[in-house]
N, C-alpha and C positions, 0 to 999 in steps of 0.2 A: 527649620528645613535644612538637612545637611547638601552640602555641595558635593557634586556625585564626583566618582576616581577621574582626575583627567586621562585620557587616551595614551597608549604606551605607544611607544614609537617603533616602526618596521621599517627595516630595509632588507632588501631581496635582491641577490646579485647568480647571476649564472649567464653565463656565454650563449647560452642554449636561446635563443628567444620564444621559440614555443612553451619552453617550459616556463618562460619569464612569467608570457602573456596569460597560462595556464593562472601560477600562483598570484596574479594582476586581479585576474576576475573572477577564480572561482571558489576565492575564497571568501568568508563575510567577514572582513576586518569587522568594522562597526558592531556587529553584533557579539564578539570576542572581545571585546573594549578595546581594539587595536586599532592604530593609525599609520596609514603606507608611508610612510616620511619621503620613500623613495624606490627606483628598480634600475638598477645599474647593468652594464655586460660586462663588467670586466670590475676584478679590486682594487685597481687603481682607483677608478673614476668612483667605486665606494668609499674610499678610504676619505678621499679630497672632500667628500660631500659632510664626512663626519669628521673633518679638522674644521671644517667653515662654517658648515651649519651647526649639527650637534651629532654628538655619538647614539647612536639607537639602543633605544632597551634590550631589543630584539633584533640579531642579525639573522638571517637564513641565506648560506650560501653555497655555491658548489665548489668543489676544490680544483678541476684543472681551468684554468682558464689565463688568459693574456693579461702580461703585464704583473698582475699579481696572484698567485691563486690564494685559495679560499683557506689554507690553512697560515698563511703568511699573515692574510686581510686580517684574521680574528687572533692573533698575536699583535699586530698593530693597532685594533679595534682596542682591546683590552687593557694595552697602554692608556690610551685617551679615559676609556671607563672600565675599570678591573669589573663591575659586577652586570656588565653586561650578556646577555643569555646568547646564547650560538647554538642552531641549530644544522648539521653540515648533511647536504641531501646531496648526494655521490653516485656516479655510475661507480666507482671503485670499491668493491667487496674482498679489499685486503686488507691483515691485518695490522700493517707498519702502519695505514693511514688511521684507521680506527685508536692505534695507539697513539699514534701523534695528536690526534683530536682531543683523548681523553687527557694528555699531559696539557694541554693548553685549558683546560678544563671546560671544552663542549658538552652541553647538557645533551644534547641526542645527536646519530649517526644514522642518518635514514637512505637505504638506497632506492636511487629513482624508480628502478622495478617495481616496487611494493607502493609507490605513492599514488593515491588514491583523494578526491576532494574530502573525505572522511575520515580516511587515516590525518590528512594532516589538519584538518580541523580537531579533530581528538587529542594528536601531539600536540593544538597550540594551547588547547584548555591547560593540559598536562604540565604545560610552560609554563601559563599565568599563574596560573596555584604555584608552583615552584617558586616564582617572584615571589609571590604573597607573602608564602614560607618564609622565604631568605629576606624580605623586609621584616617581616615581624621580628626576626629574630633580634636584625641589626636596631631596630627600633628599639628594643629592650636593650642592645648594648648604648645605644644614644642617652637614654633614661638613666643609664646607671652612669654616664660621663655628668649629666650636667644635673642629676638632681639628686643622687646618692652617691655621690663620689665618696662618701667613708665607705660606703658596702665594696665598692671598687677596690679602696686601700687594706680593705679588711682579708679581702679576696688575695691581695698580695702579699699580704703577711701572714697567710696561714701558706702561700706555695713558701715562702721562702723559711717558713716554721718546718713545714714537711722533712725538706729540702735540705734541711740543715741536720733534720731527725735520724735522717736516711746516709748518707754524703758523709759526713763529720765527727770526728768523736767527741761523747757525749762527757765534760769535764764535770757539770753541775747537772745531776738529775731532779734535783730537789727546784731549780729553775726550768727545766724542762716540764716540768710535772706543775707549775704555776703556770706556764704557757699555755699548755694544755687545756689546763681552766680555762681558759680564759676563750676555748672554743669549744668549751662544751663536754670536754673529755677527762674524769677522773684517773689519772694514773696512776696503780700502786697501790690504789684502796679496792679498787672492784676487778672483772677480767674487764678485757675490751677485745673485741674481737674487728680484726683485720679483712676488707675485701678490697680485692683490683677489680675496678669498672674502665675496661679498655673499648673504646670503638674498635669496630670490624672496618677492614677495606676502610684505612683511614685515607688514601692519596683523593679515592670518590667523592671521600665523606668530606674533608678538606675542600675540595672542586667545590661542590654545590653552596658553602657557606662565605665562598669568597678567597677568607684568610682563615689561619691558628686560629686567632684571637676569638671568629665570632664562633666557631664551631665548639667548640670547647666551652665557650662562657653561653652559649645556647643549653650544652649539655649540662654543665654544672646546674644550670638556672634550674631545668625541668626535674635534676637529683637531689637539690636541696627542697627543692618546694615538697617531693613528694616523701623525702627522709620525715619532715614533720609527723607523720602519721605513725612513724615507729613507737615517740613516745617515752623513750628511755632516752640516757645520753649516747648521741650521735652527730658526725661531723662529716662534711666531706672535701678532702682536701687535692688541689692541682694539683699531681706529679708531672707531668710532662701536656703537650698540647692533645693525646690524644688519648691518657689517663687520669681518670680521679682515684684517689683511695681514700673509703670509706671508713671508717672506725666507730663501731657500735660497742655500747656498755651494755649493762645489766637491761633483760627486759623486767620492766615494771610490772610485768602480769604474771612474772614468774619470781615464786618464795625461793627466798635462799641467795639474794643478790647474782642470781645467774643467766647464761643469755641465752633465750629460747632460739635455738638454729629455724625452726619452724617460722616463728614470727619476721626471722632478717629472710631470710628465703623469700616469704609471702609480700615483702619491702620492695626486694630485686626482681620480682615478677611483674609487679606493678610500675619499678623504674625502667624495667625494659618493654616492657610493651607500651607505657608512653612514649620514649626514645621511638617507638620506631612508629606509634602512631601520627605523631603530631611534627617529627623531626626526620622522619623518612632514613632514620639511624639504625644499625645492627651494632650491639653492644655484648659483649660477652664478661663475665661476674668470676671473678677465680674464690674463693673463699677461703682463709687462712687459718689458724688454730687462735682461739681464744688464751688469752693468759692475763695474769694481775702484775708482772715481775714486768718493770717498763723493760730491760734488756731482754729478754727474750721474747716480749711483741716487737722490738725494730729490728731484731733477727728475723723474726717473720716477714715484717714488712718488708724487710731486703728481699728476700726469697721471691716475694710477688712479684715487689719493683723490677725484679731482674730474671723473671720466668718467662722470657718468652717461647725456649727448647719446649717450658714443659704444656704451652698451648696448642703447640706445631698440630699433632694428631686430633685436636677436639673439633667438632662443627663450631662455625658461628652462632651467633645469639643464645647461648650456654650459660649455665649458672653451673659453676663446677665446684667440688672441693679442689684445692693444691694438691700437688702429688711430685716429690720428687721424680723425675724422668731418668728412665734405664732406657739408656741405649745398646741395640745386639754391635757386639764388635766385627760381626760377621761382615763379609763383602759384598754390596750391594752393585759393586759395578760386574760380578761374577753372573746377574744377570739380563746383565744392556745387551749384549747380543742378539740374545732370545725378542727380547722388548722390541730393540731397533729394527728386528727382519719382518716381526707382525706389525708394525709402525709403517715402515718405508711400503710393504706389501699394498695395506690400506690407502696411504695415499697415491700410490703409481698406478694402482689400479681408479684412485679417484671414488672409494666405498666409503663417500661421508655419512653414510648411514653407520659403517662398520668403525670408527672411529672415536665413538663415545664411548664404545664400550671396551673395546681393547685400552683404551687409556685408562679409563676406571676401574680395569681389573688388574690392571698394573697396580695403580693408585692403591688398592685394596690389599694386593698381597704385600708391599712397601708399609703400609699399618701395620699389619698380623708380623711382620718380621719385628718393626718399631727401629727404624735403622736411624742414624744421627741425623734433625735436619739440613744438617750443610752439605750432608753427600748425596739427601734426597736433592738438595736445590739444583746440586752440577749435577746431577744425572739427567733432569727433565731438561734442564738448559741444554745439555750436553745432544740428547736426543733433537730436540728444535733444530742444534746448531748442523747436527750431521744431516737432516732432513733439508736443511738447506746447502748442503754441498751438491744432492740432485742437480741444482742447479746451474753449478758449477761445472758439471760434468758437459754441458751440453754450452760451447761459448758462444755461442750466438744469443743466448738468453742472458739477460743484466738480473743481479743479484735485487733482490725484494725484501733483504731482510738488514736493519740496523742491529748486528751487532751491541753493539753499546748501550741502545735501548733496550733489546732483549736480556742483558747481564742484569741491568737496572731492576726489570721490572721483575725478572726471576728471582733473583737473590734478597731481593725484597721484601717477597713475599711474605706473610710468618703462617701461613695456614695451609697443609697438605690440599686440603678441599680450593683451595683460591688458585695454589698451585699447577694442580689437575684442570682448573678452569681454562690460565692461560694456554698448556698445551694443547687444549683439545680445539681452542681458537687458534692455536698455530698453526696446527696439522690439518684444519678445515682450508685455513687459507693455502696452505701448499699444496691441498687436493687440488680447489678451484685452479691454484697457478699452473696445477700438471697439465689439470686440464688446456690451459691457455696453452702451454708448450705444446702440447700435442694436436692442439687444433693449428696452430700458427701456417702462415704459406709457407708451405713443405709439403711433399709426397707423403701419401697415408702410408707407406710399405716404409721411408724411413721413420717413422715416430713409433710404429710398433716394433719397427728394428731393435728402436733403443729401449722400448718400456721391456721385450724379448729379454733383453741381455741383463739391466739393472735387477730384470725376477730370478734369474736365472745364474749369480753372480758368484754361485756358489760351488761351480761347476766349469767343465771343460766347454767353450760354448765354440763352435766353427760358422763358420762363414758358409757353407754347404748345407751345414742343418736349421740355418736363419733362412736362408734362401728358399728353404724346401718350407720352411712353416709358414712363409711368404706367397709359395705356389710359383714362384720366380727361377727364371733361369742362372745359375750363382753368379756366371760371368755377366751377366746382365745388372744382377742386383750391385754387385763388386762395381762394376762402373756409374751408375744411379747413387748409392751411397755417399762415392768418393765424391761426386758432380755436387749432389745437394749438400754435404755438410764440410767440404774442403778437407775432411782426412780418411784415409781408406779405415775400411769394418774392423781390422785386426788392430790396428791403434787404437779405434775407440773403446774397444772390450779391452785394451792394454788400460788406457786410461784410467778408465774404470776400476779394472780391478786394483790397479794402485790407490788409488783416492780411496778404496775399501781398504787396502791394506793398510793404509795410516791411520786410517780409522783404529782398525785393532792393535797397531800398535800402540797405539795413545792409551791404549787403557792399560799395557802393562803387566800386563797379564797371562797372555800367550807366546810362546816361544815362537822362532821364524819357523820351524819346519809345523807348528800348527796354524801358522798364519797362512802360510801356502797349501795349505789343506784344505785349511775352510775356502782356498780360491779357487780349488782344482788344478792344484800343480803340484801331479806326483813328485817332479825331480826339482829338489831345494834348489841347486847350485844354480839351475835356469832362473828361477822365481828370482834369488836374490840379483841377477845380472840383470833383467827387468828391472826389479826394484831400482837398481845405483842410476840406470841409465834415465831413468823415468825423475827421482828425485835426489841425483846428483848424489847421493852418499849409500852404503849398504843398510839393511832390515836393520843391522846391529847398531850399526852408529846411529841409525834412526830413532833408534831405542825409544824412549816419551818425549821425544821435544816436542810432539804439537803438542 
């Protein structure tokens, strides 16, 4: 008779107490194989619970709360047990927390809106199976520490074989090509054909297995086990924690000591739909050119090793051949203006419906051009970042966006498609934030005043014909303005239009007498007196410093 799974441990923290008593009683722990450990209001008093008593398998928490909030509690949770599971259930539907959550690596982000006794009984199934996952996994790395540590040692000497293949020059090939053997790989008498097996959205893929180590020797386990069925000689080696490379010989079912592309193909089909059946992984396949001349397979091999330009444009979970990547020399920032005004339009108007698709058809025409992706990467950032000077513009509102993390996680990226992802989450949350701006306590006539001017920014706008779009008396609205936002209407559209003008200067592009065009100031020598008086130096000296 086996002894059944003991109970996983729950704690549940939110200031809220209904919501407390809510996830207290209407959920069936027991029937979930879950145990309430505890239900705290505040991270402090959860934290103290999990230094004294024990750390929870499972935490569920909310993020603003006293004393400590909920994204502090599960970086201090994860100290005491790294593989502990987090679930963060938020009234906050922005996207700095969402990012912050998933850098600590929270397995879900659920807002209270949407929680229902069924939704979250479903997210807990959805969590237990994830444990299960991520013990099996680490359970097979336990196995290989204490009961096959040569397969462990063997696993190291073939990365630092690689490693050395790739990295080093090659003094003795004739010893190289004895190593080789010695994993399975004839060099020099047959071809061998070269593939990169890279996980997709490695920082996710990393989160859910904990650390490198297990996610990666998960992934080798489930590529070597199914390499067996190739049949010919085949090997698969660590290059990095979130690549193996493959090297296939002659297939056996084909005359003439050559390598059927069919049968490795039919291999990678089967390695990637396990990766993602049993490992919840997206894994993408680059395939290299076959050769018998050991120097011109580690030529290849480099090529792969160090292709990441040339995967920029492919989708995820791909089996591709290599392909040298041409990039157009053309100027991709000659069309951010056009991008930024159907961008900025979309979310000031708050049209999160109209926002997947203007980013996507950005996305699309940035392919068909194939423009380099470092100047795809500051373009989307770049776009985020001006999306977020909106907010700027308006100083009573505090800024929502980190900087620093957004550089991070843009420039990061290595996939157009991942790319297009995060902006189309940036620009939703700046809708939702418009939104919040222009609901805030304030007068309806000033919020439309200012959404007026920012649509309008391209142009001569008066304080007469705001008034009159308002239905308002001007000398009325002129004192209502100044009263609710501390500075009179012709400052603010001053403002403004300066914060646009640095914008365009920044790119470098346009000369001052087209900078002041696109702002609606026939006469230059006015625009640039504005300009100096506004940001202390003239258009010219301005030139790209931001």
């Amino acid at each position: 008779m086996t002894n059944p799974k003991p109970a996983r441990n729950v704690v549940i923290v939110d200031d809220d107490v209904p919501v407390l008593d809510f996830l207290r009683h209407a959920i069936p722990w027991d029937k979930l194989g879950l145990r309430l450990a505890g239900a705290f209001e505040n991270g402090a008093k959860a934290y103290e619970h999990a230094v004294n008593a024990e750390p929870p398998d499972l935490l569920i928490t909310d993020i603003g709360m006293p004393q400590m909030d909920g994204l502090q509690l599960t970086e201090r949770v994860k100290k005491l047990k790294p593989d502990v599971s987090v679930i963060i259930l938020s009234c906050h539907d922005e996207f700095k927390y969402a990012q912050q959550a998933i850098k600590l690596g929270v397995d879900d982000y659920v807002l209270k809106e949407t929680v229902s006794p069924a939704t979250i009984e479903e997210l807990l199934r959805t969590v237990v199976k994830r444990l299960e996952e991520r013990e099996a996994a680490e359970g097979a790395g336990k196995m290989l520490a204490s009961e096959v540590q040569s397969v462990h040692n063997r696993s190291i000497r073939k990365e630092q074989f690689i490693r050395s293949l790739l990295y080093h020059p090659i003094a003795d090939i004739a010893g190289w090509r004895e190593l080789a053997s010695g994993f399975g790989i004839r060099l020099g008498s047959a071809p061998v054909l070269p593939v990169l097996l890279v996980v997709d959205n490695y920082p996710d893929a990393k989160a859910r297995f904990v650390s490198e180590d297990n996610c990666i020797f998960a992934v080798e386990n489930v590529t070597e086990e199914l390499l067996r069925s190739y049949g010919g000689d085949v090997a698969a080696f660590r290059v990095t924690h979130r690549e193996l490379l493959l090297l296939f010989g002659p297939d056996p079912g084909v005359s003439g000591g050559t390598i059927g592309k069919y049968r490795v193909e039919s291999v990678l089909k089967r390695i990637r739909d396990a990766l993602g059946s049993y490992l919840k992984l997206s894994v993408t396949c680059m395939m290299g050119i076959a050769s018998s001349d050991p120097l011109l397979l580690r030529s290849d091999m480099q090529r792969l090793a160090d292709g990441r330009t040339s995967r920029f444009y492919l989708p995820e979970c791909v089996i591709a051949d290599w392909a040298e990547p041409v990039f157009t020399q053309d100027d991709l920032f000659a069309l951010y203006p056009q991008a930024l005004d159907e961008c900025r339009k979309a979310v000031l108007l708050q049209e999160t419906d109209r926002i997947e698709p203007v980013v996507l058809a950005w996305a699309a025409r940035i392919r068909e051009g194939g423009y380099p992706p470092e100047a795809v990467k500051e373009w989307f950032l770049k776009m985020v970042l001006d999306l977020h000077m909106k907010f700027k513009t308006m100083e009573h509102v505090p800024s929502v966006y980190s900087r620093e993390a957004l550089h991070q996680t843009f420039l990061e990226a290595e996939r157009l498609d991942r790319l297009t992802r995060y902006t189309i989450e940036a620009m939703r949350e700046a809708a939702s934030r418009m939104g919040a701006i222009y609901g805030q306590p304030q007068r309806a006539e000033i919020s439309e005043a200012q959404r007026f001017v920012e649509l309008n920014i391209h142009r001569k706008i008066s304080l007469e014909e705001v008034a009159d779009h308002l239905h308002l008396n001007a000398s009325y609205f002129s004192r209502l303005f100044k009263k609710e936002t501390n500075e009179t209407f012709v400052d603010f559209v001053t403002r403004t239009k300066m914060e646009k003008a640095k914008e365009l200067l920044d790119l470098s592009r346009y000369t001052v007498r087209e900078v002041a065009d696109r702002l609606g100031y026939d006469n230059k020598s006015y625009f640039v007196k504005l300009f100096k008086a506004f940001c202390g130096v003239t258009p010219k000296e301005y030139g790209g410093k931001g």
